[in-house]
Structure formats: structure tokens, C-alpha cells
N, C-alpha and C positions, 0 to 999 in steps of 0.2 A: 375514081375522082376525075378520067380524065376529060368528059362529059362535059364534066362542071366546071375543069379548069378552062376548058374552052371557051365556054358563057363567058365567064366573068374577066377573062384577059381580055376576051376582042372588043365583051361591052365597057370594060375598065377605061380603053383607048377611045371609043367612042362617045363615054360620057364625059374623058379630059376635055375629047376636042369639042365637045358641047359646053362644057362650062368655059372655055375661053383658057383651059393652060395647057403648058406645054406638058406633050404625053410623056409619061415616065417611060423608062425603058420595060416595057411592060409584062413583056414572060418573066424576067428575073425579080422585078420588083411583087410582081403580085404573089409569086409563088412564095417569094420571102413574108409578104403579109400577110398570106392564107396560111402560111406554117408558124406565124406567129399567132395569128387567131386561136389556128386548132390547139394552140402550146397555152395559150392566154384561158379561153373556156376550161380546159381538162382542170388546169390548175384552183380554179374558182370551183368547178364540179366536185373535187377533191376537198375542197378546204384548207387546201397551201396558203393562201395568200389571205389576207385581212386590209382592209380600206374604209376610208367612207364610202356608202353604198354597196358596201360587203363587207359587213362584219356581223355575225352570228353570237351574242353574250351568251359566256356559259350557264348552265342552271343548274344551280347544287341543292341535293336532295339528301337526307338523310332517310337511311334503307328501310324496305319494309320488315315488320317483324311477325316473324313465325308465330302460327300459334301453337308451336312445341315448347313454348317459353313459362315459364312457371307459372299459375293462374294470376298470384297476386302479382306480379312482373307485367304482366298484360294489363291487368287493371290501371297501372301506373301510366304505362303506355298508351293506356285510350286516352285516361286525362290528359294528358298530353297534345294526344291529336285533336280536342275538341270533343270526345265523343259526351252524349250526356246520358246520365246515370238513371237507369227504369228497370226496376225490380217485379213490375207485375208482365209486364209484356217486352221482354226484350226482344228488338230487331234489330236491323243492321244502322249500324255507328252509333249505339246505346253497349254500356254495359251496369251488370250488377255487383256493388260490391261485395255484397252480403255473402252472395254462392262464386264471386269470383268468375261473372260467365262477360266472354265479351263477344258482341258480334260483328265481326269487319264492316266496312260501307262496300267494300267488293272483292270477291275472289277468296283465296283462301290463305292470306295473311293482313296484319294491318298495313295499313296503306304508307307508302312512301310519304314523308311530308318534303314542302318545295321550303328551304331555308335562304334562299336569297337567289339573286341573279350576281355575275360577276362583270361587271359591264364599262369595256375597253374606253382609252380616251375620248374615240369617236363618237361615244355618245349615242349611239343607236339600238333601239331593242327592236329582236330581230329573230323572229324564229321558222324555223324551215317548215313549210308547209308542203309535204307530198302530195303531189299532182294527183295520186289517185285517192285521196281527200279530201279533195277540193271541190263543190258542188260545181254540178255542169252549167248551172245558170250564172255562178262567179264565172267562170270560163267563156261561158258565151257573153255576158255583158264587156268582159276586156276587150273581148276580140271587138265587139261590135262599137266600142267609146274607141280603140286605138287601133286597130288596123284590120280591116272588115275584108281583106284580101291576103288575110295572114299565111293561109292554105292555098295558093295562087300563084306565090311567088317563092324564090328561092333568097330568099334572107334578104333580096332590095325589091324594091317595086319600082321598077324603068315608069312606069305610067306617072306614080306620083313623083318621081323623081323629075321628071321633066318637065309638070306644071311646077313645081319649086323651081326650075331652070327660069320657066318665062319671067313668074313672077320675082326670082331678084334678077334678071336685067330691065324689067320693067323698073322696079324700085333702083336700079344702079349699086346693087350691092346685096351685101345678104340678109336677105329680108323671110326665106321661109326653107322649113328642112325637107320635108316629105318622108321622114324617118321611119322604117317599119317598128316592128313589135321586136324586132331581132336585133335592129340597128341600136332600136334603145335599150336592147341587154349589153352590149356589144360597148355603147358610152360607157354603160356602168361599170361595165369591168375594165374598160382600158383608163379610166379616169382623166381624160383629153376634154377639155371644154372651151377650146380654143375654137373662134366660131374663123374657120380657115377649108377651105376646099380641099387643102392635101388631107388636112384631117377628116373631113366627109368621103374622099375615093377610098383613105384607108379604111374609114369606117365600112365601108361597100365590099372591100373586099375581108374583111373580118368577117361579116355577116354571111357573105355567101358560103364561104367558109365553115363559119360555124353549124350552118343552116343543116347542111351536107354531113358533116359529122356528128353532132349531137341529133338531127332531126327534129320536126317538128315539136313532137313532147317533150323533147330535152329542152329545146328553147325556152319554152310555153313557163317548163317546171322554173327555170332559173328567172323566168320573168313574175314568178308568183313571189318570190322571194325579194325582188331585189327592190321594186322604187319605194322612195320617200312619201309618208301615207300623212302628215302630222307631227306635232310637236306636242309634246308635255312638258313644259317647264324645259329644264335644259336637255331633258332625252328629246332623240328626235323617234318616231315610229315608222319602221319599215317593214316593207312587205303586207301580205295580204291578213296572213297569220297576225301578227300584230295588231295590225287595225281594226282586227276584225274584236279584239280585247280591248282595244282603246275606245273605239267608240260605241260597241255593244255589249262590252263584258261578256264574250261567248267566244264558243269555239268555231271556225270559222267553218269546219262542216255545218255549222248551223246555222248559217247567213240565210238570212231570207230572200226573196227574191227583187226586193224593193232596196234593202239593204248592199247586197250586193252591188244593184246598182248604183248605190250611191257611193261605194269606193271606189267603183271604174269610174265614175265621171268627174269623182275630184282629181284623178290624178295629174289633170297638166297646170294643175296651181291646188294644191292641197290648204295652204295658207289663206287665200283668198275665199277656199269654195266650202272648207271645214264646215261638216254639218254641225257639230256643236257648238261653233262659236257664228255662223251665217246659214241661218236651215234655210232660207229663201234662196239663198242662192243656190246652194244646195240640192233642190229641189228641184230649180228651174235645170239646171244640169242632168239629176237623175232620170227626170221625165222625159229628155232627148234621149238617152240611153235605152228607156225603156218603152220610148215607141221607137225608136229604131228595135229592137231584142224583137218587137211585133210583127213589123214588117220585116224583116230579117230571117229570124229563125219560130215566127210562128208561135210566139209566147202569149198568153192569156193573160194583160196585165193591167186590168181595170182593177181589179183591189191594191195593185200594186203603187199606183196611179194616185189612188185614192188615199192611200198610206202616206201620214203625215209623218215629219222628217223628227225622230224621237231618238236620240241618243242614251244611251248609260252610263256613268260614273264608272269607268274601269276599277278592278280590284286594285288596291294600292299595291305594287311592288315592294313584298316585305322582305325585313330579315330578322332572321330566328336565330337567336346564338349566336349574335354576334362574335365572341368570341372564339366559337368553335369557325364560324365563316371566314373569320383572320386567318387564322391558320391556317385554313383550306386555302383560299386565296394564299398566304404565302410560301406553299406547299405545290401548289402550279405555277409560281411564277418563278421557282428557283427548279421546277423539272422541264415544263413547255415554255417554246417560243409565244413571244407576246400573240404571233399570228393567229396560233395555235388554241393559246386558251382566250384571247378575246374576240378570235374572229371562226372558229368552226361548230361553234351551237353546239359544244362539248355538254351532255346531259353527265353531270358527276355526281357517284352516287358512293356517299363516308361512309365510314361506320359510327357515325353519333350513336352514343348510348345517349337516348332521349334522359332518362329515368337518370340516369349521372349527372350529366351536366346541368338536369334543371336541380337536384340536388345542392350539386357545387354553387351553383347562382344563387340559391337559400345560403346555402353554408357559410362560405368564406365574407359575403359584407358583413354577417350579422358575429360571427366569430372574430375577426377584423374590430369591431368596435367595441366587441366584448373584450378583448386583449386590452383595446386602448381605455378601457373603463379599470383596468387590472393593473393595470403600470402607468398610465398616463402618455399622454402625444408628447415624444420626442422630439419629432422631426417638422418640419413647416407644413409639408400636406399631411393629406389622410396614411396613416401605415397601411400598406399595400400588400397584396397574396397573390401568388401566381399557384398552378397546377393544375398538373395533367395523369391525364390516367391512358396506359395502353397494354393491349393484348401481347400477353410474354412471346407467344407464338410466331406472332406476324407484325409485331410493331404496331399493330392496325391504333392508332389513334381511338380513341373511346367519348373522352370527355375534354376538356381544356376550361380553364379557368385563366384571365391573363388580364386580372388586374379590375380597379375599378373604372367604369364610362368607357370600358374598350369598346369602338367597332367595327364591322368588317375591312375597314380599311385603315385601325389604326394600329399603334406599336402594340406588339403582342409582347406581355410579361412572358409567358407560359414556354413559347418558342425564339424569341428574340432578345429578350435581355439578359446579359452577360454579368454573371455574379462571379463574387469570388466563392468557394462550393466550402469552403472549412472541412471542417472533419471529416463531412461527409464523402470525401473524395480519396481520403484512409482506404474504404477498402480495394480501391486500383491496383493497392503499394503491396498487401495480402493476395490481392490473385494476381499478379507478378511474383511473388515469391513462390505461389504452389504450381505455378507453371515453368517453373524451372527444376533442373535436374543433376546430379552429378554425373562425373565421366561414366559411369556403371550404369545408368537409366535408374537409378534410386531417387525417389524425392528428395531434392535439395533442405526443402522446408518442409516441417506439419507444424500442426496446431501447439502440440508439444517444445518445438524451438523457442530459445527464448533468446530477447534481446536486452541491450543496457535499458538500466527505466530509472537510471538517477543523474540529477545533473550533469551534465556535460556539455564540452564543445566541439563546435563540430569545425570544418576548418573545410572553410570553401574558396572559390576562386573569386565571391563577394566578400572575403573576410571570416571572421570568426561570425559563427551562430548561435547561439545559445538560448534553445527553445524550452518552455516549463509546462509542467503538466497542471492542465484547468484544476484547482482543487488543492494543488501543492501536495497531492499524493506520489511520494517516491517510493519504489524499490532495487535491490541492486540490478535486477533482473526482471522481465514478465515474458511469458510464454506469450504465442502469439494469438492463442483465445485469450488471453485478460487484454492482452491492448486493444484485440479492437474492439469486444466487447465494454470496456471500459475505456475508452476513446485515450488511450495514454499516448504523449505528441512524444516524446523523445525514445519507446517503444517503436513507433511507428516512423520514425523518423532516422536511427538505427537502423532496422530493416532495410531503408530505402536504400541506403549505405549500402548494405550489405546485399541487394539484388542490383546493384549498376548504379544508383545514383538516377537524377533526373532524366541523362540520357538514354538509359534504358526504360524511363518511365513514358518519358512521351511519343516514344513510336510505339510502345504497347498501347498508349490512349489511341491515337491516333486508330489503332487499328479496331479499338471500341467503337470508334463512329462518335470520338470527340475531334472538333475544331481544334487542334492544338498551335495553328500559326502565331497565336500571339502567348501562348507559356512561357513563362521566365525559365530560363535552365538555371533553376535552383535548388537546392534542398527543401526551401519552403514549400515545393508542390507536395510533397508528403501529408504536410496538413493542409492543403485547398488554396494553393495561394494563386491556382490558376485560375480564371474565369471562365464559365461554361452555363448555360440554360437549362430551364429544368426539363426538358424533351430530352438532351444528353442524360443528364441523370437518369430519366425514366427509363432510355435506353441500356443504358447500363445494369440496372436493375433487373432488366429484363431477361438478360444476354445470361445474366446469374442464376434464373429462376430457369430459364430453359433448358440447362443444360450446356451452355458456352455458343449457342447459333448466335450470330451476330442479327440485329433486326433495326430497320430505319422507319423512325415513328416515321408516320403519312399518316393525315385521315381518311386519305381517299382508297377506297375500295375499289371503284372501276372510273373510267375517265371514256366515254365515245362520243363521238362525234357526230355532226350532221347526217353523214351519207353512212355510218351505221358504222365505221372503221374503230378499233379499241387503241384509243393512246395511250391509256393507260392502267393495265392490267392489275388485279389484285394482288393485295401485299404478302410477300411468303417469308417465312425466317431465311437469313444468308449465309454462307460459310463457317464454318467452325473455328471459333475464334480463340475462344478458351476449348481448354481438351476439359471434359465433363465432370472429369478430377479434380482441375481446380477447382471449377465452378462449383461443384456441389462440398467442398471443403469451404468456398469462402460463401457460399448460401448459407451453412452450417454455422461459421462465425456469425452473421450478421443474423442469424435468429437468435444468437446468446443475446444481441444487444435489447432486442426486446424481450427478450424472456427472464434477464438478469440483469442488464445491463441501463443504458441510459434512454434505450426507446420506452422503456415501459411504459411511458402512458399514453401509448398510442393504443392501450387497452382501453383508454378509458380518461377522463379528469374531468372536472368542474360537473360533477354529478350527470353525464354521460357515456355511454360507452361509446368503446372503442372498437375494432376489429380484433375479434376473439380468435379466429384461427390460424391455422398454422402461416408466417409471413415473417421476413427478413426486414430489417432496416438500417440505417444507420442516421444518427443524429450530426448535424452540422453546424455549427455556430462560429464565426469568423472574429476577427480580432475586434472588439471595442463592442461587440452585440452588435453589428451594422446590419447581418446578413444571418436569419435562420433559417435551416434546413432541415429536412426531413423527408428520405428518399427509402423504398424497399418496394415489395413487391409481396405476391402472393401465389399461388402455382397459377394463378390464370391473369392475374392483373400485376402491372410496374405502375406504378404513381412515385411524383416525385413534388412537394409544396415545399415552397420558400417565401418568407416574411422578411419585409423589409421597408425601406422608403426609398422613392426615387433619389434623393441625395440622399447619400450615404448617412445617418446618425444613431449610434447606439439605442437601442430599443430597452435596455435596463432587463433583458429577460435573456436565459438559453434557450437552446431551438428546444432541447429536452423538454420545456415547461410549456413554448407556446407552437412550435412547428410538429411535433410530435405528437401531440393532442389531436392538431389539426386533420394531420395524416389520416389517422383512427379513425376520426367522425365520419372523413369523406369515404373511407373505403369501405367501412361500416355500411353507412347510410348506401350507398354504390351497389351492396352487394345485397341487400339485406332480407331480397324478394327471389335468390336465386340457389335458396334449399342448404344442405348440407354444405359445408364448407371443404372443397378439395386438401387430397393432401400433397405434397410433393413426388416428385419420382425417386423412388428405392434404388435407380441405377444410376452410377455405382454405388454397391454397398457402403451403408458407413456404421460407424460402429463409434460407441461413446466410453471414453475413459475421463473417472472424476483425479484432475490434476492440482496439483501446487499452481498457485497463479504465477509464484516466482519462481521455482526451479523448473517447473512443467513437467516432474515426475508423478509417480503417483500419490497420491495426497495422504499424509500423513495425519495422525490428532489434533497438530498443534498448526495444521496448515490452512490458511485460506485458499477455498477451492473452487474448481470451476469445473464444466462438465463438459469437456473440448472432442472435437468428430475427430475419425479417423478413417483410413480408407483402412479395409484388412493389410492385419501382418504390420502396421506401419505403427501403433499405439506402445509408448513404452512401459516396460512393464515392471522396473525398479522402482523402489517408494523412496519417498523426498526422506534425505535423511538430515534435512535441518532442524534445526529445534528453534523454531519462532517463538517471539519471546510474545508475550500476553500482551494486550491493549493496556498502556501505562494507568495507573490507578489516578484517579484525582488528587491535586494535593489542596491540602485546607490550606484554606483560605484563599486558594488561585481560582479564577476565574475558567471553567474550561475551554480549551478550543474548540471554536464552531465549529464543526464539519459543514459541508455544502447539504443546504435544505434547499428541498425543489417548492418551486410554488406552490404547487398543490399544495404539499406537507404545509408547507408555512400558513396556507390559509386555513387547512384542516387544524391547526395546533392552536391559531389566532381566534379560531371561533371558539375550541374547545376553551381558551383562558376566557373569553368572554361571557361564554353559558355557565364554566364555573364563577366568575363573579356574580352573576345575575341568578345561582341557586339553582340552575334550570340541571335536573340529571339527567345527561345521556339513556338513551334506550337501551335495554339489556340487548346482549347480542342475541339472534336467533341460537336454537342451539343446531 
């Protein structure tokens, strides 16, 4: 450099004493401003920095999909991308559904689809055009509208600089720039608009600076990118790339050669000279350009000449999924700096399950109004559904569901609103117990322990508590498969007691990958009195299905950037959180509750099914019906749905009737194109003993029983030796006690009374 630094010190001094100021001290100062050039360039080269006039909006893409993926799976996914359906001649972006055939529009998966841009304060959309993509007649019409001695000079041009000298002391001030191609990358990135001489010498010496370091092609590249080409409405359009979409709907390797020149000649008033909104002027512009391009560099451009000034309605900048786009957007905004994801042209590529989420967007409004057809509107708005679904493996994000009129930029139910979690937050309180041990390394707890399950009070540093089981079903005791399979609060509540109380509960959340700063240190967290989002829950869910890895939903798959850097690398499961022991003991619980328990109709209800294979859950329901839940997983998917209204108002229903339903449908419907249904992992073994619900020994004749896991050696193996007395007989003329009837039942029982009054007989069963 030192060549260079010689130039531009001795001419620095001599362009001072020409424009009439006093010279800087000129070795120190220039070298301080050519080392802040070279420091100013790299950083914008990089994608450090974000501004007006540099900022890069992300573009978020849901991935492409294989076509190793099930036939009828792919079929779902053309629908999706637009493909249309031709069974006599299929070609590419056609498929058939009859034989299940699809054929990409290119290469050898379906194609990425663009779900939205992400696009920062500044308002600019803005995408990186690579200089060796950029046709050579774009290139030559810049040079020839903006600085035709680009190659000439060394980032200032002394010639034009010093007819700018005569003409502002002619005019008595500053009246003209002489700016090269390099000078105006150089405004752009130092964002100085102060029309002042020391900001012109610095400019000079930035330039020469930069000139020398990046070189010509590096200028050239950052100058393809960087001016102001247009407005749409409040976006502003920049760069060439851009423009070349805004005003021709095309890629901009595809600029013609007429075309081309009309975005180099708007460029020193794009406002004024806009072909679409002034094609005359427009034109009269163009046409300098491109008899200059003639006499210049020898261009043939009498059809170009002749080419009338004809624009295209750019493709409208959509968004797909909005909901899932929320999330993504609030999924980079709590991992990247704002600079980061709204200003480095970050290409982000989810894992949207297309085929889920357009599921879920069927599902839940029309489920939603179906509930409120079944119980009636509660609450002053619409009853609300949030839910998400993700990969047990990787947390990878899948689907999101987050409410209704969500979009990309608004409140997300799915990931951002903080419920109280009810029962469903029980099974924490169970893998904290099976992850604890005595002084011998013996499991502290199994499934077989049994805790208090009849009134009682508990005696806290709130006062006395005295929590009741939903149903007013007591015992003196339940093992710890009946409580959580049958959601008992003062079972579950006991336990917590007996594993540390809250304090031991909320560092174990915590290391879940729940938010716990705002938990009450109460006994009530035992039954969900703390508030958490259904992504937490999903995660949770997940952590259980995997094996005990800890995983942080994300939907984002890969995050890269402009100049091709990885910000953010794909999602993997994280440290071992639960030992595999608990996990697959309290996996084991939470498949009693649907297999016996209170999830069951996440089989299935209101003449639909449900998710038939093997899958854990747990039902949630909060105090007054405000808040329904319904959280589990499957050996490859966590989903976690919650019903509710934005102000809190009992909904007249348990999650059992209408969150647990819902569960079913979506994971059902989610999965329904992807073959046999997985089973869980066999490691660690577990092993089944049918138990007393209340002693948790082995189950006698007169016992109510359950069929509780066990890890080997751990299952006991004495039989309950109480003698349960029989279900009281009715007395005449007493009315019986209701027990708790679920909706369904209640509506299956309601019709049966009506078809018997109306003479209608039921159909024999099949046999």
C-alpha cells in the first residue's frame, strides 16, 4: 500500500489547498482514514453492519422435500406448491393422484417454497446480486450513466474533481460533487450527507483506500447492491437485483439490454425518472445511456433505441403461514442481532411440514367453532387454539398453529402466550421423582410408590392448602401410575412434598428449557399453577420421547447469509437432561393416560379419529375451565394444543373432552401419509406389572388395577393383601351418584335417549 499511501497523502494536501482549507496534518490523519475505510468496507462486505442503504431482508423458505417421502406425502406436497394434477401425461410440476406419481418443476426434490421476506425498520428490499451474475451490458451501462473513467482512476478522479472545484467557486459555494462510482459506495456506507469539504476529503481518502483493498470488482460488486432504485408503497427498492423485480418481474441476469439501461439512467433521481410511473422521461434518460453504451463500448442499439419503455407489475411479496412465519421471525429475533437478521440477506431455510400446518389451518378454526357449537361462547371473543408440533430429535419446529388472524408480525399464541399449564405440568413432579435416588444408587421412586390420595392439608409458607381431586374420587393411597394416569391433585401434590417441594421443582424445570422467572414457589406448581407456552410444553414432551436429550424448539433449519457465512446452523438434540430411566418410566406413565386413562380421546371423538399409535400424553385443565391442555408426543413428533380465550373465562368443558380430541385429529391428520406407525425405543428395558391402584402391590381379585412399567429387578412382587370392599349397591329410592361423564359419552347417551323415544333401533353390532 505504500504506492498508494503516497498518492493520496500528497494529493489529500493538495486538493485541501485547492479547495481553500486549512490542510490536515496529513500522514496521520489520512492513514487514520484509509484505515477506517478499509475497517468501514470489510464490515459491510461481511454483513456486520445494517443501515439505510444497507440492509439485506431475510428470506425465509420452507425446505425442499425428498422424493424418498411416501407417495401419497408427496402428493399432499405438490398440492401445496401449486403443482396441477395430469394423469394422462405427467411432466414436471404436474402430479397424479390416482398412481401417486409426482414430477418436480427441477432437479431432484420438490422445490423449496419462499414463505415470506423479514423486512427490518428501514424498509428496504434488498437482495445481493453476484457480480458474476450480472450481465456485462448492466455493467457497462452503469459505468457508462455513472463514471465512464471507473477503470482510470484510483477510487477519486483528480480530473472531475477539480472541474467540481472551478464550478463551486464559480457558484461561491457548493454547487457540484464530481463523485466517482467508488465515492458513492463509500457515502453509502459511511451514511454522512453533510454537503461539507472535510466530509468530501474524507470521502477521498475512504475511496482510495477502499479502491486498493477490495479492487475494482469488489467495488463494482458492492456498488450493484447498494443505491436506491424506487419505491413501493412504504418499501423502498434497492439495488440492481431488486429493481430488476420491481420493475420487470425478472431475474436480473435477465435484463435486456434496453432494460438495463433504464436502471443505470434513473439512478440520480429514481423518483423523478421512474419508468413506471414517467416512461418519457424515462426514456429520454435511457436513450443517453445507450448512445453513449454505442459510442463507448461499441453496442448495437437501434432495437434497443426503439424499445418502448414497458414495465411489469412485480410479483406481490407474499406470506405463507403466517403463523409458522411469526415464529420464525421470533425465533431470529431472540437468537441474531437486529443487524444480523434484518440487514445480511440471511437466506433461512425451516423445517415447515407443509402437509401439517396446512392441516392445522383446516383444523383448529373449524374444530374451534365446532366446540363453541357444543358448549356455547363463553368468553367476549372467538374461543382460541394455539399448537405446535416438533421433531422429538431436534426440537426442529414442524408446524405452529397460534391462534386466530395471526401474522408474521403478530402475537404468537403457539410460542408467546403464557398460560397457566394445569395438570398437564403433573408429569415434571413424576420425572423428578424417578430421577432421584437413595444413598445406595436404588431408585428412590417407581411406578409401584404410592402417595396420600385423600383429603388433606398441606402446610405451606402461604398458609394451609388444601387441594381436591377433580371428580371427588379419594383413596387412602395411589401408587404413582394411578395418579398420573388419572390425574389425582393431592397424589401428585404429596409426591412433590416428598421429592423437595417447589424448590426442587423449578431448577429441575428450568433445566427442561422452561422460563421459570416468574413461578410462584408454591406447592400449587404441582398442579400447573405456573405459566408456560405450548413450545415449552412441546419441548417437554419431547425430552420424554427421546430418551431424556434436552431439545430447543427452533423452526429454523439453516440461517446463511449474503456472502454465504452459516449463522445459523441446524438443530441437533442437547445434553442429557433426564437419565433415560426416568424418561422412559415417565414416557410409560403418560401412555397409561391415554391408553386408560383421561387422554383417551385423543383416539378418536365426535365421530373422527384420533392418533391410533403408540403416543404419550397428558390432559390439562386449570382451575374454573379457563385453560385446556393437551400435551404428548409420539416416538418422532411432540405436539402440545391449548383452548382457551384471551381473557381468561371458563369454557364449561375439560381439556379430556375438547383439548384432547383436538390433539388426536391434528396428529392423526399430520401423520397420516407417513406409513406404519413408529414404535418407541426398548432401551431401557421396561417391563409391566398389573398393580393395586392404591397399595401398588400386585393386584389382587377385589383390586382396582393398573398395568404400571418398571425398569428390571425394580417391579414388586408381593400381592395387595387388602380386601376392597365392592362398589356400594343402590339404595331405593335414592337417587345415584353421578360419576363424571365425558362429553362424548354424554352426547352418545343423549342421542341414544332420543332415537329411543323416536322408536329408531340402533344397528346390531358387527360381529
Amino acid at each position: 500500500m505504500g504506492k498508494l499511501r503516497r498518492i493520496f497523502v500528497g494529493t489529500t494536501l493538495v486538493t485541501a489547498a485547492a479547495l481553500g482549507i486549512a490542510a490536515v496534518p496529513a500522514t496521520l490523519t489520512a492513514r487514520e482514514w484509509a484505515a477506517e475505510g478499509v475497517a468501514l468496507a470489510d464490515a459491510h462486505a461481511r454483513y456486520e453492519v445494517a443501515h439505510p442503504g444497507w440492509s439485506f431482508p431475510a428470506r425465509v423458505y420452507a425446505a425442499a422435500t425428498p422424493l424418498t417421502e411416501p407417495p401419497k406425502r408427496l402428493v399432499a406436497e405438490a398440492k401445496a406448491r401449486g403443482y396441477v394434477e395430469d394423469c394422462k401425461d405427467t411432466g414436471p410440476g404436474e402430479f397424479c393422484g390416482k398412481t401417486s406419481t409426482v414430477i418436480p418443476r427441477d432437479g431432484q426434490a420438490l422445490e423449496p417454497v419462499l414463505m415470506g421476506w423479514l423486512i427490518g425498520p428501514d424498509g428496504e428490499v434488498r437482495e445481493h446480486l453476484p457480480l458474476a451474475d450480472a450481465p456485462k451490458h448492466l455493467l457497462d451501462a452503469i459505468l457508462v450513466a455513472e463514471d465512464r473513467a471507473y477503470y482510470e482512476h484510483h477510487g477519486v478522479n483528480l480530473k472531475a474533481m477539480g472541474r467540481a472545484v472551478v464550478a463551486n467557486a464559480q457558484e461561491g459555494g457548493y454547487a457540484q460533487g464530481g463523485s466517482t462510482l467508488t465515492m458513492q459506495v463509500v457515502r453509502n456506507l459511511a451514511q454522512r450527507r453533510e454537503k461539507t469539504l472535510d466530509r468530501k476529503l474524507r470521502e477521498m481518502v475512504y475511496a482510495w483506500a477502499i479502491d486498493e483493498h477490495l479492487g475494482k470488482d469488489g467495488v463494482l460488486q458492492m456498488y450493484l447492491d447498494a443505491p436506491y432504485l424506487g419505491q413501493k408503497g412504504s418499501l423502498s427498492i434497492c439495488g440492481f437485483s431488486a429493481a430488476a423485480r420491481f420493475y420487470y418481474d425478472k431475474d436480473a441476469r435477465d435484463l435486456s439490454l434496453d432494460e438495463a439501461a433504464t436502471l443505470a439512467a434513473i439512478l440520480p433521481a429514481p423518483g423523478k425518472f421512474a419508468p413506471d410511473r414517467f416512461p418519457e422521461r424515462a426514456k429520454e434518460r435511457r436513450d443517453r445511456v445507450l448512445l453513449a453504451m454505442a459510442e463507448l463500448k461499441g453496442y448495437d442499439v437501434a432495437a434497443a433505441l426503439a424499445a418502448p419503455i414497458v414495465t411489469v407489475p412485480p410479483t406481490p411479496i407474499v406470506e405463507r403461514w403466517p403463523a409458522y412465519l411469526s415464529a420464525t421471525r421470533a425465533f431470529l429475533e431472540a437468537t441474531l442481532p437486529p443487524a444480523t437478521l434484518y440487514g445480511a440477506g440471511l437466506l433461512v431455510t425451516t423445517g415447515l411440514d407443509i402437509h401439517a400446518q396446512e392441516e392445522a389451518e383446516k383444523l383448529f378454526p373449524a374444530k374451534t367453532k365446532y366446540f363453541e357449537s357444543l358448549v356455547g361462547r363463553k368468553g367476549d371473543g372467538p374461543l382460541e387454539a394455539a399448537g405446535v408440533l416438533l421433531d422429538v430429535e431436534t426440537g426442529l419446529v414442524r408446524a405452529v398453529y397460534g391462534g386466530s388472524a395471526v401474522t408474521s408480525t403478530s402475537f404468537n399464541r403457539a410460542t408467546q402466550a403464557r398460560r397457566q399449564a394445569g395438570s398437564s405440568f403433573k408429569p415434571l413432579v413424576y420425572a423428578l421423582a424417578f430421577s432421584q435416588q437413595n444413598p445406595d444408587g436404588t431408585a428412590k421412586f417407581t411406578a409401584a410408590s404410592t402417595e396420600i390420595n385423600e383429603p388433606r392439608t398441606f402446610k405451606t409458607p402461604q398458609g394451609d392448602w388444601r387441594p381436591r381431586n377433580v371428580g371427588g374420587e379419594y383413596s387412602a393411597t395411589a401408587c404413582l401410575a394411578q395418579g398420573l394416569a388419572w390425574s389425582q391433585n393431592i397424589a401428585t401434590a404429596s409426591l412433590l412434598e416428598d421429592v423437595g417441594g417447589p424448590k426442587a421443582l423449578i431448577p429441575f424445570a428450568t433445566t427442561l428449557g422452561f422460563d421459570t422467572s416468574k413461578f410462584p414457589e408454591e406447592m400449587g406448581l404441582a398442579l400447573g399453577q405456573g405459566e408456560v407456552t405450548p413450545l415449552e410444553m412441546a419441548q417437554f414432551t419431547a425430552i420424554v420421547s427421546n430418551g431424556g436429550r434436552r431439545v430447543t424448539g427452533t423452526p429454523v433449519l439453516t440461517a446463511v447469509d449474503a456472502a454465504g457465512a452459516v449463522r445459523i446452523g441446524p438443530p441437533v438434540a442437547g445434553e442429557q437432561v433426564l437419565t433415560p430411566e426416568a424418561a422412559a418410566l415417565t414416557r410409560e406413565l403418560m401412555r397409561l393416560v391415554i391408553d386408560v386413562g383421561t387422554g383417551g380421546a385423543s383416539r378418536g371423538a365426535g365421530g373422527e379419529g384420533g392418533y391410533q399409535g403408540p403416543a404419550l400424553g397428558k390432559t390439562g385443565t386449570t382451575d374454573g375451565e379457563k385453560d385446556l391442555w393437551f400435551v404428548g408426543a409420539t416416538p418422532t413428533y411432540a405436539m402440545a394444543v391449548w383452548l382457551g380465550y384471551d381473557v381468561p373465562a371458563s369454557l364449561g368443558a375439560a381439556a379430556s373432552d375438547l383439548a384432547a380430541p383436538l390433539w388426536g385429529w391434528w396428529m392423526n391428520r399430520s401423520t397420516k401419509f407417513q406409513g406404519e406407525a413408529p414404535l418407541f425405543s426398548e432401551t431401557p428395558k421396561i417391563t409391566k406389572r398389573y398393580l393395586c391402584t392404591v397399595s401398588g402391590k400386585v393386584a389382587g381379585p377385589t383390586c382396582r388395577g393398573i398395568n404400571a412399567p418398571f425398569l428390571p429387578n425394580t417391579a414388586p412382587k408381593a400381592g395387595c393383601s387388602i380386601e376392597h370392599p365392592p362398589p356400594p349397591e343402590p339404595v331405593e329410592g335414592e337417587e345415584p351418584k353421578p360419576g363424571h361423564e365425558s362429553l362424548w359419552k354424554k352426547m352418545a347417551r343423549e342421542k341414544a335417549e332420543r332415537d329411543a323415544a323416536a322408536g329408531i333401533v340402533p344397528p346390531a353390532p358387527i360381529p
